[in-house]
Every structure is written in C-alpha cells, then in structure tokens.
N, CA, C and O of each residue as an XYZ file, in Angstrom:
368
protein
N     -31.193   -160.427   -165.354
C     -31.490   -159.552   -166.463
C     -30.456   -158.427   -166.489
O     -30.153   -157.852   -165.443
N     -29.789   -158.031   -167.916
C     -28.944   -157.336   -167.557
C     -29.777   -155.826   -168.119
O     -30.689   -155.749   -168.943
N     -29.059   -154.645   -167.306
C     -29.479   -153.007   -167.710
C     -29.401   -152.620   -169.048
O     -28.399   -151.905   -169.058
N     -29.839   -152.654   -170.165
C     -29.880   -152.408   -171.557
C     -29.887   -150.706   -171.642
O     -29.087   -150.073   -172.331
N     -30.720   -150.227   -170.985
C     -31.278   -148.992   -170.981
C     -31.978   -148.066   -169.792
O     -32.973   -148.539   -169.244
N     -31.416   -146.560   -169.308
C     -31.976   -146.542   -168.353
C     -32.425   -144.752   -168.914
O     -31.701   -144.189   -169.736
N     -33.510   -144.144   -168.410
C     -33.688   -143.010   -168.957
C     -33.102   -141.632   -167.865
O     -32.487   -140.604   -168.149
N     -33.737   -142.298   -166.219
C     -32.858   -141.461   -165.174
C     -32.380   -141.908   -164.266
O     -32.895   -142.889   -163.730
N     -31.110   -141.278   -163.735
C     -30.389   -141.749   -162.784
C     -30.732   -141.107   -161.255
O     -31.131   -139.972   -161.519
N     -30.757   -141.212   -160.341
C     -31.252   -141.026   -158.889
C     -29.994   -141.195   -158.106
O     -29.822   -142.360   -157.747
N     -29.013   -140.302   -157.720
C     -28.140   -140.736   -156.535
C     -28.603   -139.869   -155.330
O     -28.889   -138.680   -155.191
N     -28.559   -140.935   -154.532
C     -29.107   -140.021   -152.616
C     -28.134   -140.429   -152.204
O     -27.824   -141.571   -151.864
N     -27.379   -139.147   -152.213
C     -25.854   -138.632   -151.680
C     -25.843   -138.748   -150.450
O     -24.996   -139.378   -149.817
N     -26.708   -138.198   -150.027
C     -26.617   -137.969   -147.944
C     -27.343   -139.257   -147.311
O     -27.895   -139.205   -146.212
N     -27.307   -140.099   -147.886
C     -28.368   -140.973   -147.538
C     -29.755   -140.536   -146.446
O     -30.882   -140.330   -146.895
N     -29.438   -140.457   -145.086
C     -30.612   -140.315   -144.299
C     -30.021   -139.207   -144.058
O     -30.377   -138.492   -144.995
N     -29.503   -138.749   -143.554
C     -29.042   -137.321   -143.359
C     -29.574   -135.936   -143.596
O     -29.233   -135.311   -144.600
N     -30.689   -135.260   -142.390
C     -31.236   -134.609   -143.283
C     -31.497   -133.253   -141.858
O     -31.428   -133.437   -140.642
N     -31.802   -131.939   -142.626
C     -31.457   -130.838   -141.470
C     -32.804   -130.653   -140.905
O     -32.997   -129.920   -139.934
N     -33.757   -131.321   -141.513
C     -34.935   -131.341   -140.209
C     -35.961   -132.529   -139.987
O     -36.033   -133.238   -140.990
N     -36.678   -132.888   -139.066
C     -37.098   -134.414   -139.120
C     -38.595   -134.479   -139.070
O     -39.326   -134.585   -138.085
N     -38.850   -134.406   -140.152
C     -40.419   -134.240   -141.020
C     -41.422   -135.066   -140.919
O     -41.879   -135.081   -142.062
N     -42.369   -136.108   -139.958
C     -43.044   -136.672   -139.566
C     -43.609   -137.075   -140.660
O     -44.398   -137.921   -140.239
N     -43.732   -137.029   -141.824
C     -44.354   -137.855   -142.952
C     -43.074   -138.438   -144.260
O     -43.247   -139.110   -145.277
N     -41.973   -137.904   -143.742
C     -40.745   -138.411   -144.460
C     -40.828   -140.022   -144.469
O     -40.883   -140.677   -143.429
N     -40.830   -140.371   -145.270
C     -40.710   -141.900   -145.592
C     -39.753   -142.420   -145.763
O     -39.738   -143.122   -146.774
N     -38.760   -142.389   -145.111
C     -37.277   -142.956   -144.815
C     -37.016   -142.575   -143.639
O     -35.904   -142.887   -143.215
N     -37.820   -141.886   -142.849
C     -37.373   -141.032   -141.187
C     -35.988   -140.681   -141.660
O     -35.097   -141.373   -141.165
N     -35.643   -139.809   -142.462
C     -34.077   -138.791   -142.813
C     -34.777   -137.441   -141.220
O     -35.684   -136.776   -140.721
N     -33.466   -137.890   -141.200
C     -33.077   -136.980   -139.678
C     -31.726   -136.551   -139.177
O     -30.774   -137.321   -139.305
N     -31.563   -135.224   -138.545
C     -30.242   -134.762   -138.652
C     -29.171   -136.054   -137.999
O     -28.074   -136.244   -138.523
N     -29.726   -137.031   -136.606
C     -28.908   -137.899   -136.197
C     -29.153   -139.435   -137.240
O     -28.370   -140.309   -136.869
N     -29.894   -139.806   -138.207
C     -29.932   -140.756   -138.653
C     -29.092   -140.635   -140.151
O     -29.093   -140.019   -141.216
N     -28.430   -141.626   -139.447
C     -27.402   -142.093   -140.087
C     -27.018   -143.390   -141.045
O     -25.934   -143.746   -141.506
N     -28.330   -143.945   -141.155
C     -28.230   -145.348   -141.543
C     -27.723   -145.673   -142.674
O     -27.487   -146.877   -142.773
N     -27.424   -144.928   -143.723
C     -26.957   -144.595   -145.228
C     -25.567   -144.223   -144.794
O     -25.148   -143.581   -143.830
N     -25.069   -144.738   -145.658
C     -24.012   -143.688   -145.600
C     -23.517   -142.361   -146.955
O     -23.436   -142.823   -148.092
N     -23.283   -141.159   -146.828
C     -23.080   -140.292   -147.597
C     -22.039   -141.312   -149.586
O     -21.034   -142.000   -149.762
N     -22.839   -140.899   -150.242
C     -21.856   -141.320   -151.691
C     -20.567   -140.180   -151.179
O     -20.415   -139.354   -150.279
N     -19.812   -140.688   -152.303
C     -18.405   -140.146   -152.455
C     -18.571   -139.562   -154.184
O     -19.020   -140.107   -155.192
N     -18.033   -138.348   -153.949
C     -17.425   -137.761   -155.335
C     -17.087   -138.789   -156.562
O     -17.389   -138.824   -157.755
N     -16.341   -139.577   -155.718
C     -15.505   -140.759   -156.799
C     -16.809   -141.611   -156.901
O     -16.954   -142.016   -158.054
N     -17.752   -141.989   -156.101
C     -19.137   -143.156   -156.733
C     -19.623   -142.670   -157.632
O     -19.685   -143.428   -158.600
N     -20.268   -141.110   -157.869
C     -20.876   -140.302   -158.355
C     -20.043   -140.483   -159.839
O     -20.277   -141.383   -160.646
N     -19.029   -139.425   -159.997
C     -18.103   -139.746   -161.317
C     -18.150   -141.583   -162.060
O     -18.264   -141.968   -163.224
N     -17.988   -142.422   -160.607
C     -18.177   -143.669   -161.611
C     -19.609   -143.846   -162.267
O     -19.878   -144.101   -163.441
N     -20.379   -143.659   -161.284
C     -22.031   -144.107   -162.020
C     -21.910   -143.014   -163.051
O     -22.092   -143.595   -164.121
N     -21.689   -141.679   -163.303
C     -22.191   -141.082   -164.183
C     -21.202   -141.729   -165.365
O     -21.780   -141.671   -166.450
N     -19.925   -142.305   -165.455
C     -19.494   -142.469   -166.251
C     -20.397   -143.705   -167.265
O     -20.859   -143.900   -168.389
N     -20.218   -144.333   -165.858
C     -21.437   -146.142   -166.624
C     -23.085   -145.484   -167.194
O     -23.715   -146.038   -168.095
N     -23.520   -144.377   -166.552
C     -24.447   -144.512   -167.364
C     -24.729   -143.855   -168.579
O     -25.914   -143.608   -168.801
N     -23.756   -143.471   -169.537
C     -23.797   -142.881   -170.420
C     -23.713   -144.504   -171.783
O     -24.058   -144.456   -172.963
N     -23.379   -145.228   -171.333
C     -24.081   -146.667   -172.217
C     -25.289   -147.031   -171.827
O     -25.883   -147.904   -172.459
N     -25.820   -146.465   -170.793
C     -27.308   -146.749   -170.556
C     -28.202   -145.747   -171.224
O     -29.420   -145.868   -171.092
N     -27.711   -144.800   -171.908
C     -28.316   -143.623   -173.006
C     -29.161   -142.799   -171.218
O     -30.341   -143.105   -171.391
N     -29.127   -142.295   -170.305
C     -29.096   -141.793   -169.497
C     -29.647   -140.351   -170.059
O     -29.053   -139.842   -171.010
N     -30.644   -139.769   -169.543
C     -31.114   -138.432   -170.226
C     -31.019   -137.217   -169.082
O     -30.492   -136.118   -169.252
N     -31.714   -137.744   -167.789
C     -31.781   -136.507   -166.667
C     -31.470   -137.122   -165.600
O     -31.872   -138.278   -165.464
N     -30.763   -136.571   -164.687
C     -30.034   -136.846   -163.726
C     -30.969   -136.532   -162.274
O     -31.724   -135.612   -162.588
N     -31.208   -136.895   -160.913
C     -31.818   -136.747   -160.090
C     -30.961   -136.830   -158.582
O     -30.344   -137.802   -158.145
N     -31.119   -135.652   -158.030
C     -29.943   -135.847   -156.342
C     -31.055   -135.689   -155.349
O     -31.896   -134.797   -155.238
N     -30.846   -136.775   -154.662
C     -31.932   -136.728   -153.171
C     -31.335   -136.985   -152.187
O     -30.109   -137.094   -152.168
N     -32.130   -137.140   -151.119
C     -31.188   -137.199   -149.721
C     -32.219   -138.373   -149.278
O     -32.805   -139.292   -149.851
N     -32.137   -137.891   -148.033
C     -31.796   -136.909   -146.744
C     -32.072   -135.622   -147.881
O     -32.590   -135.658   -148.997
N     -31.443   -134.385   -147.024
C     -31.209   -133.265   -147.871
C     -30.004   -133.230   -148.264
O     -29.069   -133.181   -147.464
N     -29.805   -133.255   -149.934
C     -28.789   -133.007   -150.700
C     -27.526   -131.818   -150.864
O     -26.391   -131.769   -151.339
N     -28.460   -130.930   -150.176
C     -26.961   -129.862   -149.716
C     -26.315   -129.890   -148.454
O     -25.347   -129.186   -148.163
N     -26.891   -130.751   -147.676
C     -26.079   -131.231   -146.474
C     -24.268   -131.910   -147.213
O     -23.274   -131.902   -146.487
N     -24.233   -132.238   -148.163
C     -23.258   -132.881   -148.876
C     -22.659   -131.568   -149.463
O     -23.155   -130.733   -150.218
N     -20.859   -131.691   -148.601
C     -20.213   -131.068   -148.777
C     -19.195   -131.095   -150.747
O     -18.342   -130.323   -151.186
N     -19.793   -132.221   -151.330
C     -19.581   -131.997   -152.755
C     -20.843   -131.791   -153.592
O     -20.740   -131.900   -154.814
N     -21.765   -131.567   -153.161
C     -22.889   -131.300   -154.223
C     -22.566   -130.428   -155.193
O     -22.858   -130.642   -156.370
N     -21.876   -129.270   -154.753
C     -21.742   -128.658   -155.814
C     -20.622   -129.062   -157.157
O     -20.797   -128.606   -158.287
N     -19.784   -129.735   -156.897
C     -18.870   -130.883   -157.516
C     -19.044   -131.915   -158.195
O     -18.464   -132.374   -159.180
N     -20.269   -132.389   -157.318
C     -21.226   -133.442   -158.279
C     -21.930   -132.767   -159.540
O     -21.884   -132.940   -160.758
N     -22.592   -131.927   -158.679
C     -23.579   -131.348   -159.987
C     -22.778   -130.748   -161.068
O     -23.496   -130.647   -162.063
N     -21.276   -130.192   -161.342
C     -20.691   -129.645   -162.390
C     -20.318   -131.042   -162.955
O     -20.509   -131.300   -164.143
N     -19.772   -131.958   -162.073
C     -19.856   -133.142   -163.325
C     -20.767   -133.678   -164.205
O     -20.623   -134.065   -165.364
N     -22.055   -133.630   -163.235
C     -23.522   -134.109   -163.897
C     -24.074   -133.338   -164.672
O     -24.959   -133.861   -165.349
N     -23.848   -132.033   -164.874
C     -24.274   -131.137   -165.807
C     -23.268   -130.993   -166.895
O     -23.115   -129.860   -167.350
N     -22.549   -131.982   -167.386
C     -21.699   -131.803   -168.027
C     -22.249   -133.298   -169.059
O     -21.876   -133.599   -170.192
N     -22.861   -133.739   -168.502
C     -23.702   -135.026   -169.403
C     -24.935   -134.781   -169.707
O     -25.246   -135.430   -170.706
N     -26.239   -133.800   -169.094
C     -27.413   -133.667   -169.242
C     -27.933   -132.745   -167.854
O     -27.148   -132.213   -167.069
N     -29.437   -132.691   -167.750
C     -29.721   -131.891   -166.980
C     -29.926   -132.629   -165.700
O     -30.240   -133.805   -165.879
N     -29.830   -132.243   -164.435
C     -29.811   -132.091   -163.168
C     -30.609   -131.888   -162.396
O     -30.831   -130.678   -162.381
N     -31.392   -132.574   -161.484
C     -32.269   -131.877   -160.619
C     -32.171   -132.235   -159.254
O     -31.821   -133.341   -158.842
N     -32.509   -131.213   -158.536
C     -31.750   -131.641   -156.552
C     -33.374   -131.563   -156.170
O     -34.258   -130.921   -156.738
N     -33.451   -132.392   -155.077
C     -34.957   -132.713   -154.606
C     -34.659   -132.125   -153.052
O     -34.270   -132.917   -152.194
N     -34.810   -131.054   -152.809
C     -34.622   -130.419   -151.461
C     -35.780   -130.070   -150.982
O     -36.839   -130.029   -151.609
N     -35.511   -129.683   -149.295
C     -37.203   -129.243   -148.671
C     -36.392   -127.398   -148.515
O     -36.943   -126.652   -147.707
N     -35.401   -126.952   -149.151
C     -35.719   -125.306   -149.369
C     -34.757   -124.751   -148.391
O     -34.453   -123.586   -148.647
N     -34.096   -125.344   -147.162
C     -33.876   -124.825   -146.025
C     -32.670   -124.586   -146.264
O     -31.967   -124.046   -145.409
C-alpha cells in the first residue's frame, strides 16, 4: 500500500538515549542505551522534505530525550519553517 496521506510526522532523534532511566519508560531509554541510533540533520531535512506531498500538518520530536541531540535546535528551525512543532521531553 502506498502513503497517499499523512497528517503527523514523529522523528525520535536520540533514539534510546535518554538523561534519566524512568522505570515505566516503555522503550527502557537510558543514558547507556544505545540501541537506536541518533537521526542526522540530513534524515530530518529529507523526511521533512518528502512529507510535504503527504499534506503533513504538525510535526512531533521524541527520544530518548530530544535535547540530548546536539541539532535539535537546527531541526526544529527547519521544521518550523513547514508547520508547527512539538518536542516530547521529561523537563530536565
């Protein structure tokens, strides 16, 4: 089946990567787990480019924790440059 239409996009940048290790986390994201590996600037720019034929409305960044990622803020000026943005962090 091919993607006709998608309304939001979800990239988890840090994959597991995360600055504290939360006993009900449902991926066990932990500062040594590593099983993901971090997106790249350049994945990010490509998906956001492809999903603008998918009519794409709000954008979503998760982790691990998402400011562990030394381009978040890079990402998000690209992604806010197509629609709105939201980072799913635990605050720290």
């Amino acid at each position: 089946m091919r993607l006709g239409h998608l309304d939001t996009l979800w990239f988890q940048v840090t994959g597991t990567i995360c600055n504290l290790r939360c006993v009900h986390c449902f991926i066990s994201c932990a500062p040594d787990n590593d099983s993901f590996e971090f997106l790249s600037l350049a994945e990010v720019e490509n998906w956001l480019r492809r999903s603008e034929k998918w009519g794409v409305k709000e954008y979503y960044f998760t982790g691990g924790e998402p400011f562990m990622h030394p381009d978040l803020p890079a990402m998000l000026e690209r992604t806010l440059e197509r629609g709105p943005a939201s980072v799913l962090t635990n605050g720290t």
